[in-house]
C-alpha positions as CSV (number, residue, x, y, z in Angstrom):
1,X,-8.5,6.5,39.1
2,X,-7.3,6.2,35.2
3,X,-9.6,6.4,32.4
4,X,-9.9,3.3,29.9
5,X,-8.2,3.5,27.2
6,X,-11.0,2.4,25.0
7,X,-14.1,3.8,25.4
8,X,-17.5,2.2,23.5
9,X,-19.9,5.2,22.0
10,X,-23.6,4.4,22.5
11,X,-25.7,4.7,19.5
12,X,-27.1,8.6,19.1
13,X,-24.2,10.6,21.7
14,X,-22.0,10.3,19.0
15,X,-22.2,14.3,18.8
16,X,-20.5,14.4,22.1
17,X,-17.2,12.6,20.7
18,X,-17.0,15.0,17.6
19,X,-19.2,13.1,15.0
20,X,-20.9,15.6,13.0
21,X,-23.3,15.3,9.5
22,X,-20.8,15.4,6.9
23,X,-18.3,13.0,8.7
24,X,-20.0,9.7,6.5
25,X,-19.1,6.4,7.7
26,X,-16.9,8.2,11.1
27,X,-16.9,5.3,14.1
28,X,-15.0,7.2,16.8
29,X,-11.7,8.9,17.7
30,X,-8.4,8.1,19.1
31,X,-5.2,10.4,20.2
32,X,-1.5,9.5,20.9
33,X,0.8,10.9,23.3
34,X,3.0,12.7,21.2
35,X,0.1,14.7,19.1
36,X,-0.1,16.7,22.0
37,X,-3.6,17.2,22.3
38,X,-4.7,16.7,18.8
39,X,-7.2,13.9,18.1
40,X,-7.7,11.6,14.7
41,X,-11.1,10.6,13.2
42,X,-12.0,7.2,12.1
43,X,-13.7,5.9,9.5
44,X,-15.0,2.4,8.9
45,X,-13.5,0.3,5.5
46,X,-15.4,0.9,2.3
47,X,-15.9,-2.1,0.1
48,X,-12.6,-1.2,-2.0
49,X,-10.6,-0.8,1.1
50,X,-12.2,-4.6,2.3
51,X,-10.7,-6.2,-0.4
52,X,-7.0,-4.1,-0.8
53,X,-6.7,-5.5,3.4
54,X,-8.4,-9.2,3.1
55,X,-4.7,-10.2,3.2
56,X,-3.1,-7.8,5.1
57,X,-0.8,-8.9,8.2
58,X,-1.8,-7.2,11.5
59,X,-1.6,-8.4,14.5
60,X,-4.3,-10.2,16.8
61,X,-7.3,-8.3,17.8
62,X,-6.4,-5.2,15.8
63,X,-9.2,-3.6,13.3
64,X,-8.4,-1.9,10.2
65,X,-9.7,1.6,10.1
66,X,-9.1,4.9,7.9
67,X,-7.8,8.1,9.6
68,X,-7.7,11.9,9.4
69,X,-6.4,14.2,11.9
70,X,-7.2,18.1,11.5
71,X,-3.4,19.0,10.0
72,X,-4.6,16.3,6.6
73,X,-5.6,18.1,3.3
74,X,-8.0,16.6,0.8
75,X,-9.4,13.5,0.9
76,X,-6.5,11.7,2.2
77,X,-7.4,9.1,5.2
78,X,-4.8,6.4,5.2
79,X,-5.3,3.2,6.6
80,X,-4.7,2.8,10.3
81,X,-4.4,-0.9,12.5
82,X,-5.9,-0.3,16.4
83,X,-6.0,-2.4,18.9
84,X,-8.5,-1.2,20.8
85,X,-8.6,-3.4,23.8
86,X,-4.8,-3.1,24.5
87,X,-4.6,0.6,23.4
88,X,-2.5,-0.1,20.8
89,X,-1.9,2.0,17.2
90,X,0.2,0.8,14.4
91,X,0.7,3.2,11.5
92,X,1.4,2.5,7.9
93,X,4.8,1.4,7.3
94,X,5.2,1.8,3.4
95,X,2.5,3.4,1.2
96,X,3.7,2.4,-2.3
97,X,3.3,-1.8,-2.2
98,X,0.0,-3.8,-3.8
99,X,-0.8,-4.9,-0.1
100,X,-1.0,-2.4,3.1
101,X,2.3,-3.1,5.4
102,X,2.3,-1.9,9.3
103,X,4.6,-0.7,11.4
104,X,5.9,-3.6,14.1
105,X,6.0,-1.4,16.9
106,X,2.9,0.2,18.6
107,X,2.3,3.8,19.0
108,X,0.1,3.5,22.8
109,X,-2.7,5.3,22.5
110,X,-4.2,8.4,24.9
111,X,-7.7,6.9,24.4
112,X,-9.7,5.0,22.0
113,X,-13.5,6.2,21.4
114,X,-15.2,3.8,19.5
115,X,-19.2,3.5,18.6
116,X,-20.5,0.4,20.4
117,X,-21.9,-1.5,17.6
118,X,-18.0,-1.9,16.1
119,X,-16.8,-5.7,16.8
């Protein structure tokens, strides 16, 4: 039997999916086939990050998210557009415009762990 792709975190096991203290405003994890293995965090939308996206184009039924994967240095989490009920990932396409543009084609993703209370 295949797993889901998307999997929905109850409230207080998120230690079990790789949440730990200093990993503020982390709401799951998600992994693509060509990482290998490796896994990216993400992070819910500050209020900044609310109002860059308001406008942003994405597709139906995807959430905008920040990202960091193990390999990232500093503080840098770009913005990420999942769609987590299809199991779909699309990826920044250009980081230098006023207004956040994503890829058109979909990365499919290994799995999708998400905490429950995200909508």
């Amino acid at each position: 039997m295949r797993m889901p792709i998307l999997r929905k975190i109850p409230t207080g096991d998120e230690g079990r999916f790789g949440r730990t203290k200093t990993n503020i405003g982390w709401v799951g994890n998600f992994s693509i086939k060509s990482w290998r293995g490796a896994t990216g965090t993400l992070f819910e939308l500050d209020d900044f990050d609310k109002s860059f996206t308001k406008d942003a184009k994405i597709k139906k039924g995807c959430k905008l998210f920040r990202y960091e994967t193990d390999s990232m240095h500093g503080f840098y989490k770009p913005l990420i557009a999942i769609n987590p009920e299809r199991g779909l990932i699309y990826f920044l396409a250009d980081y230098e415009v006023d207004e956040p543009v994503f890829d058109t084609k979909s990365c499919k993703a290994t799995y999708v762990n998400l905490m429950e209370n995200i909508s």
